[in-house]
N, CA, C and O atoms as a Maestro MAE file, in Angstrom:
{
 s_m_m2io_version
 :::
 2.0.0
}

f_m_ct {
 s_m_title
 :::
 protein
 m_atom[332] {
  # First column is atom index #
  i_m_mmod_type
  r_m_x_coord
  r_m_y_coord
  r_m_z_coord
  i_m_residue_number
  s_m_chain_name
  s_m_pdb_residue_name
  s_m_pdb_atom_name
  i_m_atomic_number
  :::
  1 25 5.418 -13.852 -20.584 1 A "UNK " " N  " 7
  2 3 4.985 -12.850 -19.644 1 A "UNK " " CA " 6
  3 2 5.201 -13.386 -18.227 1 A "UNK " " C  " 6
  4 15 4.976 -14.532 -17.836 1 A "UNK " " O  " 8
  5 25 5.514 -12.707 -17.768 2 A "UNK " " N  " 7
  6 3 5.966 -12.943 -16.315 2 A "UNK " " CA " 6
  7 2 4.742 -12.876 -15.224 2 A "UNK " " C  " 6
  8 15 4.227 -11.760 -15.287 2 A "UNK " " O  " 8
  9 25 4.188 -13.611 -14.361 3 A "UNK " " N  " 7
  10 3 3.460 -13.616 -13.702 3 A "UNK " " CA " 6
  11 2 3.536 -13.609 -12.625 3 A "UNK " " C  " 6
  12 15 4.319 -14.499 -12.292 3 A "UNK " " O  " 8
  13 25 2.853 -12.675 -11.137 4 A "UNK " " N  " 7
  14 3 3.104 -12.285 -10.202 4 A "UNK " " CA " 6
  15 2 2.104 -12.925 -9.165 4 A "UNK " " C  " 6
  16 15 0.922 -12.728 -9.447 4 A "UNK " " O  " 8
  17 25 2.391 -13.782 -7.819 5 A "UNK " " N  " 7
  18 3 0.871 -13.478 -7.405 5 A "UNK " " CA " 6
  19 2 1.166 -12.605 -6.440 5 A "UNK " " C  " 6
  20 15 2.215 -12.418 -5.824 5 A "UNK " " O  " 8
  21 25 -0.126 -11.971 -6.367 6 A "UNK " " N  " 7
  22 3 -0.679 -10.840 -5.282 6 A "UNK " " CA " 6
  23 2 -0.319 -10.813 -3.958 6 A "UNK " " C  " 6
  24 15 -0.695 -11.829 -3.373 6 A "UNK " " O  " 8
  25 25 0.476 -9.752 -3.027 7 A "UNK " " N  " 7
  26 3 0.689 -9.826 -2.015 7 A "UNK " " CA " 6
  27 2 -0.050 -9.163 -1.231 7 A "UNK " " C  " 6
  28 15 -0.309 -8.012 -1.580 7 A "UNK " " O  " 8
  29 25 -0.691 -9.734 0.225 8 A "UNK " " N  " 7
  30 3 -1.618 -9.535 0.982 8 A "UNK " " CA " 6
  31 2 -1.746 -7.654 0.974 8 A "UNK " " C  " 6
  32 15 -2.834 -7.079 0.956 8 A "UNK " " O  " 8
  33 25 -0.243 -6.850 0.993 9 A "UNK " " N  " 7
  34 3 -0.430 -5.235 0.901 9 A "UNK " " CA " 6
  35 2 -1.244 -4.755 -0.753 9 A "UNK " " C  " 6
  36 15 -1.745 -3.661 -1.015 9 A "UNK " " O  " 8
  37 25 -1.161 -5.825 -1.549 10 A "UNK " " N  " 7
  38 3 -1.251 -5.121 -2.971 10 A "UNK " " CA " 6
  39 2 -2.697 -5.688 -2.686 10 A "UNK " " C  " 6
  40 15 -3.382 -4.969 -3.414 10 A "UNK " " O  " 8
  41 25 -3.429 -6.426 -2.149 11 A "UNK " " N  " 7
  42 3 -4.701 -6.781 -2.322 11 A "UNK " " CA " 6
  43 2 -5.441 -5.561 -1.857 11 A "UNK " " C  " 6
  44 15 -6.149 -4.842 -2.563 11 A "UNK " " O  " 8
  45 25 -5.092 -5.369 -0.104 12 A "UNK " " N  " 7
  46 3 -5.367 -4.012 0.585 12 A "UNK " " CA " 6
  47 2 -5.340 -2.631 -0.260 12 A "UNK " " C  " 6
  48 15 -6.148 -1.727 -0.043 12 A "UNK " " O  " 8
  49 25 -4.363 -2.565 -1.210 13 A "UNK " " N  " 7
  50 3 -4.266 -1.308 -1.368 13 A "UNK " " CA " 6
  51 2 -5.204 -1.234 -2.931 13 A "UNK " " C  " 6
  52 15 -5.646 -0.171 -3.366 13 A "UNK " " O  " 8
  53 25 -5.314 -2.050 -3.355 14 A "UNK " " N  " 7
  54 3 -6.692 -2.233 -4.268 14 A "UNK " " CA " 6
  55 2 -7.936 -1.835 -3.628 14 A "UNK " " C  " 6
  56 15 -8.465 -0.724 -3.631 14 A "UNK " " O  " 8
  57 25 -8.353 -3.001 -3.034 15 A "UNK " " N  " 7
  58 3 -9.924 -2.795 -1.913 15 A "UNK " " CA " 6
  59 2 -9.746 -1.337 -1.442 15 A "UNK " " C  " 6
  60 15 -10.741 -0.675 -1.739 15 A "UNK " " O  " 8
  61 25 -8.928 -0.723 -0.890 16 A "UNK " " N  " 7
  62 3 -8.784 0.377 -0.484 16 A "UNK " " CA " 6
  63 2 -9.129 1.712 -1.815 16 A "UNK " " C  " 6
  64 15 -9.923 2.651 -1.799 16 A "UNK " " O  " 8
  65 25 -8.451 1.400 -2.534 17 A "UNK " " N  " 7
  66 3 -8.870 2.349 -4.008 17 A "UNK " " CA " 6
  67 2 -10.198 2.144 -4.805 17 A "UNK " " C  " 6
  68 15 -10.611 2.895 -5.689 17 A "UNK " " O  " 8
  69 25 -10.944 0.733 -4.240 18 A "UNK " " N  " 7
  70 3 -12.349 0.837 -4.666 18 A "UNK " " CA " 6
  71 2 -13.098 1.510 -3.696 18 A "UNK " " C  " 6
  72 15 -13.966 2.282 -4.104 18 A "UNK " " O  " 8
  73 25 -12.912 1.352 -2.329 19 A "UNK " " N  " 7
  74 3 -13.739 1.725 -1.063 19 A "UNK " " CA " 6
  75 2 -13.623 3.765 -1.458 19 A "UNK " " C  " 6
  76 15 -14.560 4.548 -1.610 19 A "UNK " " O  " 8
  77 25 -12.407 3.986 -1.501 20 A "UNK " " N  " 7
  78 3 -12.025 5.411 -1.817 20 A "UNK " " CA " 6
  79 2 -12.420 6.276 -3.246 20 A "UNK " " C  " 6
  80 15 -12.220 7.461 -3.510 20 A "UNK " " O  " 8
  81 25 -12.957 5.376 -3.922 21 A "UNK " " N  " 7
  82 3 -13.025 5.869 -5.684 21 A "UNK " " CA " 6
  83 2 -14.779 6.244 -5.305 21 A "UNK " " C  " 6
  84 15 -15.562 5.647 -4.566 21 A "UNK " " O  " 8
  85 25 -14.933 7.274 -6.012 22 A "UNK " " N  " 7
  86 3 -16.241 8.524 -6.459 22 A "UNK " " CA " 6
  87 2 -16.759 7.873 -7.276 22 A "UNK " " C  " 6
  88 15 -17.943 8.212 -7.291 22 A "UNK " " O  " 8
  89 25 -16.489 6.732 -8.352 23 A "UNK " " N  " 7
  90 3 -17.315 6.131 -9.651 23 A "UNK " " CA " 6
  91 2 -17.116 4.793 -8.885 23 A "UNK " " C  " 6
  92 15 -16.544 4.453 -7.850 23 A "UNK " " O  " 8
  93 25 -17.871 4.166 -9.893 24 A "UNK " " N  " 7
  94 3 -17.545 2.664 -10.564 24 A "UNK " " CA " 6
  95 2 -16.348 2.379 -11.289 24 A "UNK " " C  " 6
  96 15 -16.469 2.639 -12.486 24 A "UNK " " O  " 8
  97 25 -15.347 1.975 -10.989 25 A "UNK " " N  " 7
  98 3 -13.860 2.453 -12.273 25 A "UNK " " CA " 6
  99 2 -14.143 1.101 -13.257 25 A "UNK " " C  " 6
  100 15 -14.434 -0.024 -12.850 25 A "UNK " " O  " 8
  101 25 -13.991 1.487 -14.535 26 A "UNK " " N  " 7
  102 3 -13.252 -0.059 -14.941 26 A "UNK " " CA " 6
  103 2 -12.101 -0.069 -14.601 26 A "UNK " " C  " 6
  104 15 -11.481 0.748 -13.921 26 A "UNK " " O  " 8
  105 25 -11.695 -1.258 -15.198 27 A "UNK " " N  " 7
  106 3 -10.437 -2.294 -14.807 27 A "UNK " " CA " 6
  107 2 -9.314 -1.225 -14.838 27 A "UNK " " C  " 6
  108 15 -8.889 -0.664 -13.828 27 A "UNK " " O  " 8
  109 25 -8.873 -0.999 -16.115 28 A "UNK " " N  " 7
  110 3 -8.231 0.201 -16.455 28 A "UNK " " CA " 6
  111 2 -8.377 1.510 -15.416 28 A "UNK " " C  " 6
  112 15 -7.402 1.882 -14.763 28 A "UNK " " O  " 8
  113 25 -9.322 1.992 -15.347 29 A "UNK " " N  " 7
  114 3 -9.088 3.221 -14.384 29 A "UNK " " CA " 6
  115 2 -8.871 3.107 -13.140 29 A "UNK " " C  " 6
  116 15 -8.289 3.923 -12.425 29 A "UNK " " O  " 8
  117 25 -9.421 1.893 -12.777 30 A "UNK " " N  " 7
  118 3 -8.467 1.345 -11.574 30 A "UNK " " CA " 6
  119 2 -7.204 1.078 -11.603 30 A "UNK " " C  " 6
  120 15 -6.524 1.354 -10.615 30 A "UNK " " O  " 8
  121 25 -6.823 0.689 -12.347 31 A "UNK " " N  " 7
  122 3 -5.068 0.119 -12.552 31 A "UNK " " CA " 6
  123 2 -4.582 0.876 -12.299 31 A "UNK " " C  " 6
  124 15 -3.782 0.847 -11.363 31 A "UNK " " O  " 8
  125 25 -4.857 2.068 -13.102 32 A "UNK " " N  " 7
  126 3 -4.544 3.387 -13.395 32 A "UNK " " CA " 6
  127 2 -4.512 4.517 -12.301 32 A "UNK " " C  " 6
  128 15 -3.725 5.432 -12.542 32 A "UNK " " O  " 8
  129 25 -5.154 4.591 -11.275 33 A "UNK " " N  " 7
  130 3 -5.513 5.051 -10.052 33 A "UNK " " CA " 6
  131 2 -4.360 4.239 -8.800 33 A "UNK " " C  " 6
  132 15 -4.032 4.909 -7.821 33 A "UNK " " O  " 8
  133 25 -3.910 3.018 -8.934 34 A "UNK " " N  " 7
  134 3 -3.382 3.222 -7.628 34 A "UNK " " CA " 6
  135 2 -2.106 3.526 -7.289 34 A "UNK " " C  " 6
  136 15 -1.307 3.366 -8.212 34 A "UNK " " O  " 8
  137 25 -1.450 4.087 -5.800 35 A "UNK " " N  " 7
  138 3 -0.477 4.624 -5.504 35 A "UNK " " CA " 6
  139 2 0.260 3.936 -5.771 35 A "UNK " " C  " 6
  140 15 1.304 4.463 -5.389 35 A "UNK " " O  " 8
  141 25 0.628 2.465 -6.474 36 A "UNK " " N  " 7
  142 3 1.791 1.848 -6.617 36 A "UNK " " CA " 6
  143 2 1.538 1.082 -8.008 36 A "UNK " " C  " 6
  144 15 0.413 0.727 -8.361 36 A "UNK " " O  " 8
  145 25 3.000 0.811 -8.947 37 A "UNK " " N  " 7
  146 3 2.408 0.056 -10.047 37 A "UNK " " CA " 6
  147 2 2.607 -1.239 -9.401 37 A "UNK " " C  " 6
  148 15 3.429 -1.650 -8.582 37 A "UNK " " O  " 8
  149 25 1.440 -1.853 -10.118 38 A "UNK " " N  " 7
  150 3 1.309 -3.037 -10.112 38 A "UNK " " CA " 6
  151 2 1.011 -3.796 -11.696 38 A "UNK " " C  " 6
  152 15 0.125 -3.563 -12.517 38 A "UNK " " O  " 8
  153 25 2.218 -4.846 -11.724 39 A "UNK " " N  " 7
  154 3 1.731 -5.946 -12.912 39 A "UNK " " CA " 6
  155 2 0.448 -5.810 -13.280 39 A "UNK " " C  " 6
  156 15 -0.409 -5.751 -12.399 39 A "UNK " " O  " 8
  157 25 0.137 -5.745 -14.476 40 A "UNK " " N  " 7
  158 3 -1.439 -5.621 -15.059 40 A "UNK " " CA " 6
  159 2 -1.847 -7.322 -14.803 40 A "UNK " " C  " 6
  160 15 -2.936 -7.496 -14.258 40 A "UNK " " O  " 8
  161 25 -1.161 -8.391 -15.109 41 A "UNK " " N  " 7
  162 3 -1.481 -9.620 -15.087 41 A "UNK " " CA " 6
  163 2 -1.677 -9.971 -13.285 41 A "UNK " " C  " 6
  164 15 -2.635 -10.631 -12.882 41 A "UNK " " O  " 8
  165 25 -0.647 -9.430 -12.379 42 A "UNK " " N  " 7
  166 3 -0.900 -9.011 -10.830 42 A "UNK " " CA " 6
  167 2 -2.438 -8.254 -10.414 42 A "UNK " " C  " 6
  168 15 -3.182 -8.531 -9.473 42 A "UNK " " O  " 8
  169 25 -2.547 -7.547 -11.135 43 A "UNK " " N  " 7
  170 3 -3.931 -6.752 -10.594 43 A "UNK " " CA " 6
  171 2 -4.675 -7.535 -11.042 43 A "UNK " " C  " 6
  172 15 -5.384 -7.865 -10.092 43 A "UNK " " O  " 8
  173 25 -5.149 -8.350 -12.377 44 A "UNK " " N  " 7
  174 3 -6.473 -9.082 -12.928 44 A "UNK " " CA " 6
  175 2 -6.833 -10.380 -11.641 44 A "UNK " " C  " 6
  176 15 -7.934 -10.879 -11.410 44 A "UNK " " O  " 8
  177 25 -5.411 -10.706 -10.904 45 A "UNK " " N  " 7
  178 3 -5.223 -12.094 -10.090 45 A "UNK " " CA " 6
  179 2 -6.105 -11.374 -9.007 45 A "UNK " " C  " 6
  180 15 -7.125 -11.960 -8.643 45 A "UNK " " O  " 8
  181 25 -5.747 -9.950 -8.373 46 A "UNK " " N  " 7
  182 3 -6.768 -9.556 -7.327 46 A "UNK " " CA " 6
  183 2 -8.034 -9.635 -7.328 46 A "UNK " " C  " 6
  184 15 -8.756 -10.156 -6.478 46 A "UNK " " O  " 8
  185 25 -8.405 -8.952 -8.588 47 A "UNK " " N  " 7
  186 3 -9.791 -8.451 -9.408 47 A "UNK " " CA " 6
  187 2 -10.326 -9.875 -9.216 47 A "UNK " " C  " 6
  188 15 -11.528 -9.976 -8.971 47 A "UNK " " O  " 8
  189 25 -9.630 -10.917 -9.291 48 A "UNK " " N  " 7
  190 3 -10.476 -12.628 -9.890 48 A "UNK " " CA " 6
  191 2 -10.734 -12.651 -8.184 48 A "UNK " " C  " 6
  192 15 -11.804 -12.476 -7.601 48 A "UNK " " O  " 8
  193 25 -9.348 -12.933 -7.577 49 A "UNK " " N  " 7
  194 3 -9.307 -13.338 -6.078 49 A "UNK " " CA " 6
  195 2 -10.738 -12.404 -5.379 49 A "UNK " " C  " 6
  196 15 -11.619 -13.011 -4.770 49 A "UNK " " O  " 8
  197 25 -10.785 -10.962 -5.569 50 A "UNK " " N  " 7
  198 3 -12.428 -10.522 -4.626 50 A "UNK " " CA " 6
  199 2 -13.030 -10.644 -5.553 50 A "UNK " " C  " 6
  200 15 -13.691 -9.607 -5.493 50 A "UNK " " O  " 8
  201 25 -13.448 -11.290 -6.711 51 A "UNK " " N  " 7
  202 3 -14.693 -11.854 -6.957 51 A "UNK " " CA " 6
  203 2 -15.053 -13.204 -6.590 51 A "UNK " " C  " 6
  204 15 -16.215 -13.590 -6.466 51 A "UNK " " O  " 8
  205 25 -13.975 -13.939 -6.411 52 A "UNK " " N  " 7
  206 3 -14.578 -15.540 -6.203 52 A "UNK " " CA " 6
  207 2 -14.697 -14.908 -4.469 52 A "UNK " " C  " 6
  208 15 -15.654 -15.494 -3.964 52 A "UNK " " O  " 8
  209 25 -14.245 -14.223 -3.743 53 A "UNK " " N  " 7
  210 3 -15.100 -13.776 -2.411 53 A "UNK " " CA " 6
  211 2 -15.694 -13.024 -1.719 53 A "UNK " " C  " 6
  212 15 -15.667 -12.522 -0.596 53 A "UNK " " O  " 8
  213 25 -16.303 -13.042 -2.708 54 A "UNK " " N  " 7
  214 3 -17.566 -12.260 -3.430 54 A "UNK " " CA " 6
  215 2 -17.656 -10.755 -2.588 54 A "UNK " " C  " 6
  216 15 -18.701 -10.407 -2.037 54 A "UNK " " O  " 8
  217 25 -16.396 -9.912 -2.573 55 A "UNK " " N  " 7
  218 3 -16.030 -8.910 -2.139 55 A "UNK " " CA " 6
  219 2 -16.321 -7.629 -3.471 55 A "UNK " " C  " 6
  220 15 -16.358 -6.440 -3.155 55 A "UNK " " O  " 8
  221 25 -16.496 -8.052 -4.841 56 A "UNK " " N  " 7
  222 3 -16.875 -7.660 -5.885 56 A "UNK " " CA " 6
  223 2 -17.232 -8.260 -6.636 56 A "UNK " " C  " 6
  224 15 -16.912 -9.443 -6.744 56 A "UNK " " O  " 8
  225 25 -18.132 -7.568 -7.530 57 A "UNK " " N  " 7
  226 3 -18.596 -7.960 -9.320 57 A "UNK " " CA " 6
  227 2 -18.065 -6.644 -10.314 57 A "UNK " " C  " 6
  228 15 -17.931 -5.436 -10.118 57 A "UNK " " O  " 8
  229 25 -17.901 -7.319 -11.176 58 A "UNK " " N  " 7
  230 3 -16.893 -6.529 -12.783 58 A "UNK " " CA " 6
  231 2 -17.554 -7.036 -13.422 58 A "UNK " " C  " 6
  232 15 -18.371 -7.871 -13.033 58 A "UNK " " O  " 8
  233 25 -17.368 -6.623 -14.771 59 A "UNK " " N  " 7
  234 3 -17.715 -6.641 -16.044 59 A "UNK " " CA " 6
  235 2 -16.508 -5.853 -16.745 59 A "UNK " " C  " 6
  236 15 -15.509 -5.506 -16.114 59 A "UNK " " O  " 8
  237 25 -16.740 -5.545 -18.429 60 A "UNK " " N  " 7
  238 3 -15.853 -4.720 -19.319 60 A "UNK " " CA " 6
  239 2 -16.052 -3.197 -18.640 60 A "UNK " " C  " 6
  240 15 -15.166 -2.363 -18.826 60 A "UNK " " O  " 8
  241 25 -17.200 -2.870 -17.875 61 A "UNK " " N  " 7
  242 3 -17.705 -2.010 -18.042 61 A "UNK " " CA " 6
  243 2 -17.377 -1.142 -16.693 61 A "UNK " " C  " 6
  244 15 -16.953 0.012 -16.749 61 A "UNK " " O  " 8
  245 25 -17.627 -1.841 -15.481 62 A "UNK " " N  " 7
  246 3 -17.467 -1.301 -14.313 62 A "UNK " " CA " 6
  247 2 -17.229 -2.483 -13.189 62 A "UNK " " C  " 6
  248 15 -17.779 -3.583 -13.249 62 A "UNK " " O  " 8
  249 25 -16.226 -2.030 -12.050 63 A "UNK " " N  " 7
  250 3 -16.206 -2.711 -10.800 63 A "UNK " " CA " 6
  251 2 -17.187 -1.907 -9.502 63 A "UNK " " C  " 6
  252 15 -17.355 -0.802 -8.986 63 A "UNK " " O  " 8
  253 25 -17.620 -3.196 -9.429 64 A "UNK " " N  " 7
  254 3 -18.666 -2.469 -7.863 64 A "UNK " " CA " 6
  255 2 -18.219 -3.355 -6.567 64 A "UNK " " C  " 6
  256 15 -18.327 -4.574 -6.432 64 A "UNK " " O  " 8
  257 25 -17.698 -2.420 -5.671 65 A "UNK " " N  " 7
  258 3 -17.440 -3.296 -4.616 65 A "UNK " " CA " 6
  259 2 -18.553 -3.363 -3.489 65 A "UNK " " C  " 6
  260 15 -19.419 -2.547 -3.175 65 A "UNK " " O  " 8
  261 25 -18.248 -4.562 -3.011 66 A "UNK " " N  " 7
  262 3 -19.928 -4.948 -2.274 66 A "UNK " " CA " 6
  263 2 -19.759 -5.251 -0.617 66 A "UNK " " C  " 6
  264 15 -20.617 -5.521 0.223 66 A "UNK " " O  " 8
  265 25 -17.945 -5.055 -0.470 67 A "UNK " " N  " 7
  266 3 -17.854 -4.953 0.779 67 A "UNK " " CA " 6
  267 2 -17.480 -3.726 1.527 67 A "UNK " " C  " 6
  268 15 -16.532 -3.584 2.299 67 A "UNK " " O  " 8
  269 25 -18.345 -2.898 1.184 68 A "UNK " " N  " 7
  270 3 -17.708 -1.377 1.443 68 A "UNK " " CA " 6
  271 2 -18.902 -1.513 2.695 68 A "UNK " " C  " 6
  272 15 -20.103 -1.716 2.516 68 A "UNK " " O  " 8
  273 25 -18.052 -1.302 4.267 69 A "UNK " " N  " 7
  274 3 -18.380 -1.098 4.764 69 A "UNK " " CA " 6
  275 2 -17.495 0.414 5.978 69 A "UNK " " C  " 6
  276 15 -16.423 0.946 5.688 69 A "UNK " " O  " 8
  277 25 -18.017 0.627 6.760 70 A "UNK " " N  " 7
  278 3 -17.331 1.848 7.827 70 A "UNK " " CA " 6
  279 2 -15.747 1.079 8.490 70 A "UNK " " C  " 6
  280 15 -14.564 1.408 8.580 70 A "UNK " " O  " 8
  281 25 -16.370 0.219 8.749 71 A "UNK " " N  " 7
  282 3 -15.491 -0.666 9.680 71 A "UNK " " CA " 6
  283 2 -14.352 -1.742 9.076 71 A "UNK " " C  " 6
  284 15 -13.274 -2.143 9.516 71 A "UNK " " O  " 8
  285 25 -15.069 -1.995 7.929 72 A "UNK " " N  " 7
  286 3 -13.648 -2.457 7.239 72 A "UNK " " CA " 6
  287 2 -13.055 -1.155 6.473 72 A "UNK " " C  " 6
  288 15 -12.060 -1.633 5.930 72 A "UNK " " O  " 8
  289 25 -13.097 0.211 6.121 73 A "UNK " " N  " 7
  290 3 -12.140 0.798 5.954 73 A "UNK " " CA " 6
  291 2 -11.689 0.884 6.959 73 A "UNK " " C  " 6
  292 15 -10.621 0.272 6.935 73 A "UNK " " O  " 8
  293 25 -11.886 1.347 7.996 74 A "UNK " " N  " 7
  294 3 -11.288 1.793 9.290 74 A "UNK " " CA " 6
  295 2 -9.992 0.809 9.650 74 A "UNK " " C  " 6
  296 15 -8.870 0.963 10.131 74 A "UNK " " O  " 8
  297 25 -10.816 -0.319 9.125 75 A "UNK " " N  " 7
  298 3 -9.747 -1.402 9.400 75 A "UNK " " CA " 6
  299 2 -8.563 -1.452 8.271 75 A "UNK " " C  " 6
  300 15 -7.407 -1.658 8.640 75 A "UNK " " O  " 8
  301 25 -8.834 -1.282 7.053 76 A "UNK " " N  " 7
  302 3 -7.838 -1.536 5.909 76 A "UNK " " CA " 6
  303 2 -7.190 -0.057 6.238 76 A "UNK " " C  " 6
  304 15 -6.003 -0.175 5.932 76 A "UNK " " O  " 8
  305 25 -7.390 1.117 6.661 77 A "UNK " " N  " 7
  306 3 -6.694 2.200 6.702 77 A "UNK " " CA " 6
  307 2 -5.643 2.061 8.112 77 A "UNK " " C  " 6
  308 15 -4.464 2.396 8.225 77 A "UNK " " O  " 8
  309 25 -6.497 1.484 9.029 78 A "UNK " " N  " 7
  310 3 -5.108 1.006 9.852 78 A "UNK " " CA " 6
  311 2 -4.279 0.356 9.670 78 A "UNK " " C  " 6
  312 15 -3.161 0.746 10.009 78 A "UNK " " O  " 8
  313 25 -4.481 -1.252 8.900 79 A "UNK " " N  " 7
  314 3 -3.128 -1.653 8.790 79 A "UNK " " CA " 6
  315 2 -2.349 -0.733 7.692 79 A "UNK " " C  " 6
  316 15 -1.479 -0.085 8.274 79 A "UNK " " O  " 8
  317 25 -2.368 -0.558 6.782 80 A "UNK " " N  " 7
  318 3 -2.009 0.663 6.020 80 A "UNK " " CA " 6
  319 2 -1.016 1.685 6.704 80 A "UNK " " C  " 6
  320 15 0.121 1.902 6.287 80 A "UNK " " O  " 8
  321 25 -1.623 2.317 7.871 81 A "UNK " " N  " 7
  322 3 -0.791 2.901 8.560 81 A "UNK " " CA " 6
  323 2 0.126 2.517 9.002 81 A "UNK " " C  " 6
  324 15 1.167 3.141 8.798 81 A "UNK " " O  " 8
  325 25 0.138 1.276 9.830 82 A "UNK " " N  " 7
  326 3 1.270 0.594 10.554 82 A "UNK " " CA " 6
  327 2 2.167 0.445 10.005 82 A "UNK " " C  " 6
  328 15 3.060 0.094 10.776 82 A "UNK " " O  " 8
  329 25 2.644 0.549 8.529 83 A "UNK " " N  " 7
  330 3 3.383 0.331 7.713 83 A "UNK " " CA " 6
  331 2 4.076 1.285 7.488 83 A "UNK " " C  " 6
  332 15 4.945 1.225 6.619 83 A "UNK " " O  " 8
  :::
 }
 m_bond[331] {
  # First column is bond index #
  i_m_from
  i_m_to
  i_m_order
  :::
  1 1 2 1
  2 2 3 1
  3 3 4 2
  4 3 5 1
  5 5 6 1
  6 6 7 1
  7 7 8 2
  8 7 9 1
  9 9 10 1
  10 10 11 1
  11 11 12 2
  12 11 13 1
  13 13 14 1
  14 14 15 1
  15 15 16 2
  16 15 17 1
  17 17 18 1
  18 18 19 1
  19 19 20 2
  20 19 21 1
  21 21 22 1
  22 22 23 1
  23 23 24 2
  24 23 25 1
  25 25 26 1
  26 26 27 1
  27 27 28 2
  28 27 29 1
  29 29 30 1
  30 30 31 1
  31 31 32 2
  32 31 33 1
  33 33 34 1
  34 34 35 1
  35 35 36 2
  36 35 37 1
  37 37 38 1
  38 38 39 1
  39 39 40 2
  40 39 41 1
  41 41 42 1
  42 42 43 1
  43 43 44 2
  44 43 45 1
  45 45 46 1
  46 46 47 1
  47 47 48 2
  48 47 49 1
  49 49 50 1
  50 50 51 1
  51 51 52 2
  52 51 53 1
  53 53 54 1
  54 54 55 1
  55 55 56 2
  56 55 57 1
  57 57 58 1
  58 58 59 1
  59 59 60 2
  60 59 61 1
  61 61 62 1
  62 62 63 1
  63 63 64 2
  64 63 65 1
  65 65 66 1
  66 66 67 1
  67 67 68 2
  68 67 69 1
  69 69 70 1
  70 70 71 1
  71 71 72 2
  72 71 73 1
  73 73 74 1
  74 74 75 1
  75 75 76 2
  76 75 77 1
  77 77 78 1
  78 78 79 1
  79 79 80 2
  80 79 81 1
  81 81 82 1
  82 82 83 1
  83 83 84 2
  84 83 85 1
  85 85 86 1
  86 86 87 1
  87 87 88 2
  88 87 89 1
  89 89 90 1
  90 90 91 1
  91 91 92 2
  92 91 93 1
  93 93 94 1
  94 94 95 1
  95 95 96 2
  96 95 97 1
  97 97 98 1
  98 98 99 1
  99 99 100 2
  100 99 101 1
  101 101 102 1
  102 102 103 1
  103 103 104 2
  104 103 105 1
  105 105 106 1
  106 106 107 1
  107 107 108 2
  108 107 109 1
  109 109 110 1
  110 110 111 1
  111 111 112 2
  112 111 113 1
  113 113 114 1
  114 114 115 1
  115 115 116 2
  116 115 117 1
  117 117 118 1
  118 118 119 1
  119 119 120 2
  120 119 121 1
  121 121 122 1
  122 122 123 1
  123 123 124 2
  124 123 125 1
  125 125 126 1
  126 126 127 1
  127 127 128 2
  128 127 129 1
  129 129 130 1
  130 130 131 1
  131 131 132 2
  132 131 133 1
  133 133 134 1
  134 134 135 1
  135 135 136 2
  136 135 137 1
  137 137 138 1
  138 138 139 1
  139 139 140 2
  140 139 141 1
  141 141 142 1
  142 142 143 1
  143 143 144 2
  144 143 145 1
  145 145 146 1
  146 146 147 1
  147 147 148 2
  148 147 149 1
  149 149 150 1
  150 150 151 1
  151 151 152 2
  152 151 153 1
  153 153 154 1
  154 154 155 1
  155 155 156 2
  156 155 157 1
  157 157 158 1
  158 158 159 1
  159 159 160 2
  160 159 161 1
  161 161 162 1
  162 162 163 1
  163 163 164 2
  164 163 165 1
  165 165 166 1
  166 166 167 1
  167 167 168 2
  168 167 169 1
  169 169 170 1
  170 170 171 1
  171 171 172 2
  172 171 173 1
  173 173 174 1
  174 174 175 1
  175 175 176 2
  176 175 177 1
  177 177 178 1
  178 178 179 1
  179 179 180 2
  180 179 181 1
  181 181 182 1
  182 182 183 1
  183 183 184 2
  184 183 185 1
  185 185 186 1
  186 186 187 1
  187 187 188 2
  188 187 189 1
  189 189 190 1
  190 190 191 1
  191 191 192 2
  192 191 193 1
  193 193 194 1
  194 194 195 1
  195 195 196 2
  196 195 197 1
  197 197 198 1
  198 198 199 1
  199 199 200 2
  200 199 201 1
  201 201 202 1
  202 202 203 1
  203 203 204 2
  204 203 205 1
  205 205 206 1
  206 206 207 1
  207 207 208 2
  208 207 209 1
  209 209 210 1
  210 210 211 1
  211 211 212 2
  212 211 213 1
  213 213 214 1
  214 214 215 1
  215 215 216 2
  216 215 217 1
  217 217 218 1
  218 218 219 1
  219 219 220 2
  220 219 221 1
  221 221 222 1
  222 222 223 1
  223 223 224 2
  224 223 225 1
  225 225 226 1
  226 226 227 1
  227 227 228 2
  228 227 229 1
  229 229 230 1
  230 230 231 1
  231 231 232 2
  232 231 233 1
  233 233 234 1
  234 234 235 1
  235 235 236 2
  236 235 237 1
  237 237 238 1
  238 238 239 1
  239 239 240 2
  240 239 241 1
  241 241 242 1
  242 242 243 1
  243 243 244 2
  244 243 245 1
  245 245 246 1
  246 246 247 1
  247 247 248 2
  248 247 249 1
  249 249 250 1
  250 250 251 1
  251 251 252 2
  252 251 253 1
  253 253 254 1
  254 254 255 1
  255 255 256 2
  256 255 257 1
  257 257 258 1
  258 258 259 1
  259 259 260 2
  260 259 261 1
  261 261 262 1
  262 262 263 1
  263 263 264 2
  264 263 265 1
  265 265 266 1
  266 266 267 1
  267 267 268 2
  268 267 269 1
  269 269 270 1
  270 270 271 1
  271 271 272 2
  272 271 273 1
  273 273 274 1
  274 274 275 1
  275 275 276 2
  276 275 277 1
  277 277 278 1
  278 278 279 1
  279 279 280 2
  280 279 281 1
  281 281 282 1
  282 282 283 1
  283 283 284 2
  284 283 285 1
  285 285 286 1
  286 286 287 1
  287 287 288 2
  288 287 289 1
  289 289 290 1
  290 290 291 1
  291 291 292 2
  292 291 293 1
  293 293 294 1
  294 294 295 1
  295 295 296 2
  296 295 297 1
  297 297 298 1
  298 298 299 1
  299 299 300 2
  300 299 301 1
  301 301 302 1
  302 302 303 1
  303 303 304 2
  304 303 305 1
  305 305 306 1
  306 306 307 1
  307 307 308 2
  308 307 309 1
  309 309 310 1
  310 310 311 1
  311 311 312 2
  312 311 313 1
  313 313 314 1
  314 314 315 1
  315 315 316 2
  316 315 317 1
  317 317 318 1
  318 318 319 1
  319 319 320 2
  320 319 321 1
  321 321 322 1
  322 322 323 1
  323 323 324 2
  324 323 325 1
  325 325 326 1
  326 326 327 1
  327 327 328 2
  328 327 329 1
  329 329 330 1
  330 330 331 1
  331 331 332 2
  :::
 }
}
């Protein structure tokens, strides 16, 4: 299996699809949800990377993100734009 690591846009555009998501997604419905595919073994490296900073907690069951604030979307939707 081929392994990818995470590029600083694919991290953003994750955090961005938790900050933007109506539920708790699991892993899967997140994967599944964002505007670009990404390696399933690529997305678990994000999922690990904002938990060890401590930007989220997961389980089998659900992701909760814990840095949802006004100002960091504002901020992740701008660089986003610039692009």
């Amino acid at each position: 299996m081929v392994s990818h690591d995470p590029s600083f846009e694919t991290i953003l555009m994750v955090e961005k699809a938790l900050i933007d998501s109506d539920i708790y997604p699991t892993k899967t419905q997140l994967w599944k949800s964002l505007p670009k595919q990404v390696h399933y073994s690529t997305f678990k490296k994000v999922l690990d990377y904002l938990e060890a900073s401590n930007k989220i907690e997961y389980n089998n069951k659900s992701i909760l993100f814990l840095g949802q604030t006004k100002k960091l979307k504002e901020y992740i939707d701008t660089i986003i734009e610039l692009k």
